[in-house]
N, C-alpha and C positions, 0 to 999 in steps of 0.2 A: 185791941181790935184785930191787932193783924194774925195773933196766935187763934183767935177764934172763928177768927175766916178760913184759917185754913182746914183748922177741923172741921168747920160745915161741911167745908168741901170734902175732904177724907169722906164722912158718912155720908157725905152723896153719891161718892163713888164707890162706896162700900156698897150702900143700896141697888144703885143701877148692876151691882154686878149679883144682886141676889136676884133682880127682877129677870134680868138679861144676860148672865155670864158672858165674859170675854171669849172669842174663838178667834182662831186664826183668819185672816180675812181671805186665805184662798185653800185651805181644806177643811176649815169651819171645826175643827178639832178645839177644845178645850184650853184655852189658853190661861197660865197663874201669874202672869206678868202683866205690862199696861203695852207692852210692844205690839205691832202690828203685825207680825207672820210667828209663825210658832221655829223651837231649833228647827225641825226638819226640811220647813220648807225656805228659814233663811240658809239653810245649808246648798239649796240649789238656785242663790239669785248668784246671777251673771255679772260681774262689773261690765260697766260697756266703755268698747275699743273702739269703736269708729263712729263717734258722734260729728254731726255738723261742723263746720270751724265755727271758733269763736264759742261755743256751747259746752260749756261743763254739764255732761251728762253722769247720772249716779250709777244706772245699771241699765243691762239690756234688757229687752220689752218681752222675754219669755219667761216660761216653766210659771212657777205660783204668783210672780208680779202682775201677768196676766188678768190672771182670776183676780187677785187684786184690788188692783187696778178699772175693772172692769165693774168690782163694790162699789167702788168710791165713787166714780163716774155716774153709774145711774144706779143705784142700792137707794137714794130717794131718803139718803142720811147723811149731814155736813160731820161727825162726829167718824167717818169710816174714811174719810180723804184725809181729815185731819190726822189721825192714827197711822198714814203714811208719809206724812210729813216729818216724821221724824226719822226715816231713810233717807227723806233727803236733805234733812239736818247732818245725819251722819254720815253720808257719803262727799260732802261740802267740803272742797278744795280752794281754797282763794286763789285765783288766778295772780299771780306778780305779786302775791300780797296787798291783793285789794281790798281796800276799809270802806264799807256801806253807809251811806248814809239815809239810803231809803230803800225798800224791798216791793216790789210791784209786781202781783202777778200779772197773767195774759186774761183780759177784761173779757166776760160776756157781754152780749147783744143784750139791752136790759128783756126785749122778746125771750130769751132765751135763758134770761137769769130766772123770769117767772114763772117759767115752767119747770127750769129743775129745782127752781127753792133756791140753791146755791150756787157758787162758783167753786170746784173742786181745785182750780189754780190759786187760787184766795186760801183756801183752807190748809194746800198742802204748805204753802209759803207763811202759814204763820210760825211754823214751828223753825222756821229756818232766821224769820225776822226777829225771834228772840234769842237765836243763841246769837246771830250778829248782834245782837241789843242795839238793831235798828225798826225806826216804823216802818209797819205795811201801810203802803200808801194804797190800798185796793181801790180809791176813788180817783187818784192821779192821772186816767188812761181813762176814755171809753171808747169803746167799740163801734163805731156809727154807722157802718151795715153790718145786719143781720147774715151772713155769709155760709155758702153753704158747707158741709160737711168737705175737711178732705183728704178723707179717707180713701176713696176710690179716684181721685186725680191723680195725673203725673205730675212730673215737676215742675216743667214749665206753669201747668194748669192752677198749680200750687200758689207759686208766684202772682200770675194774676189774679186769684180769687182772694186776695188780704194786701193787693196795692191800697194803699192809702186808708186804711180800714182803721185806724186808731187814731185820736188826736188828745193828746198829753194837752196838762193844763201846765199855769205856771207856778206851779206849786216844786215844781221838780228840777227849776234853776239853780245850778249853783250846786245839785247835790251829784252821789255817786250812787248811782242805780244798778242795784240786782234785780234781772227779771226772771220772774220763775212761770214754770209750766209744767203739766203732769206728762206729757210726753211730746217728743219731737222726732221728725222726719226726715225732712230736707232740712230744717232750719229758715221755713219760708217766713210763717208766723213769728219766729221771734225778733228775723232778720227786720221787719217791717214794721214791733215796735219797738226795735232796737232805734230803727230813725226819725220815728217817734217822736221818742225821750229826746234826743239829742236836739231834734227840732225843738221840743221846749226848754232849751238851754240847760239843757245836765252835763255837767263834766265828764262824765266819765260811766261808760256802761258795762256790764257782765252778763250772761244770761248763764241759768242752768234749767234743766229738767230732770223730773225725775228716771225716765227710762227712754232708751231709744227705739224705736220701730223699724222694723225696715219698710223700704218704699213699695207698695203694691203692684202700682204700675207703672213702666218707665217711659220716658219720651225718647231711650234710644241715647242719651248722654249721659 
């Protein structure tokens, strides 16, 4: 059964690429690989130098991640966040030699899961939770207000708009939590369910994301 399963899959993905050929997800050029950017435009991603503490970040938030990134988010397809998930499989540094025992991304408001269909943090962290050959706990965390965008905040503003915004279940005791995110800032959001997790008894936490932004507006610190 299992050799047959996976040829299904082969011609399914043989199919989807007649119907829909693969492209780069930020010049849209013609892609013969299952990778998400083509060589030219992996030749201009960033590694990123000055992420949050505490936050293993894979690259910085310019040139073609952008566009990207920018797919995955609202392109209105779980299949194009996913396809970036394996950047940040690849760019994945264990902190101290940390060994996962659960992968969590940062939860949508369910208001907000039903309007974009998906959770683009969910989808990029699958591909991360299986090369750890740990579960995604994508249900472990909800988000209990609906919060708004923060994009256009400082840092302070940052901070207060995702106090206490998460509440972990106890599913997550006892384990060793990586939290993933498609991009970060300050490190306000992941700082907040980093204490979370920990409030539902996890030993031991990491966050990464995929690429860093810088901050728009400042509060002057």
């Amino acid at each position: 059964m299992g050799p047959m399963l996976s040829l299904l899959k082969t011609w399914c993905a043989d199919l989807a690429d007649l119907v829909a050929p693969r492209v780069c997800l930020a010049c849209a050029d013609p892609l013969v690989t299952v990778e998400a950017l083509c060589p030219r435009c992996r030749e201009h991603l960033m590694p990123a130098v000055d992420a949050p503490m505490g936050v293993h970040v894979a690259w910085d938030h310019g040139g073609p991640l952008v566009r990207a990134i920018h797919r995955a988010k609202y392109g209105d397809d779980p299949a194009v966040a996913a396809s970036l998930g394996a950047l940040l499989a690849e760019a994945w540094r264990a902190p101290g030699g940390f060994v996962a025992t659960r992968v969590v991304p940062v939860p949508l408001h369910p208001a907000r899961l039903r309007q974009r269909g998906f959770n683009q943090s969910a989808e990029l962290a699958r591909a991360l939770a299986q090369q750890l050959d740990a579960p995604l706990a994508w249900r472990a965390v909800e988000r209990v207000r609906d919060t708004p965008s923060q994009t256009r905040l400082d840092r302070g503003a940052r901070r207060e708009n995702v106090r206490s915004v998460f509440r972990a279940d106890g599913s997550l005791r006892g384990q060793r939590v990586v939290l993933v995110d498609d991009v970060v800032t300050t490190g306000a959001t992941l700082s907040e369910l980093r204490d979370a997790v920990l409030a539902a008894g996890a030993t031991a936490v990491c966050a990464t994301a995929l690429a860093r932004a810088p901050l728009l507006f400042t509060d002057g610190r």
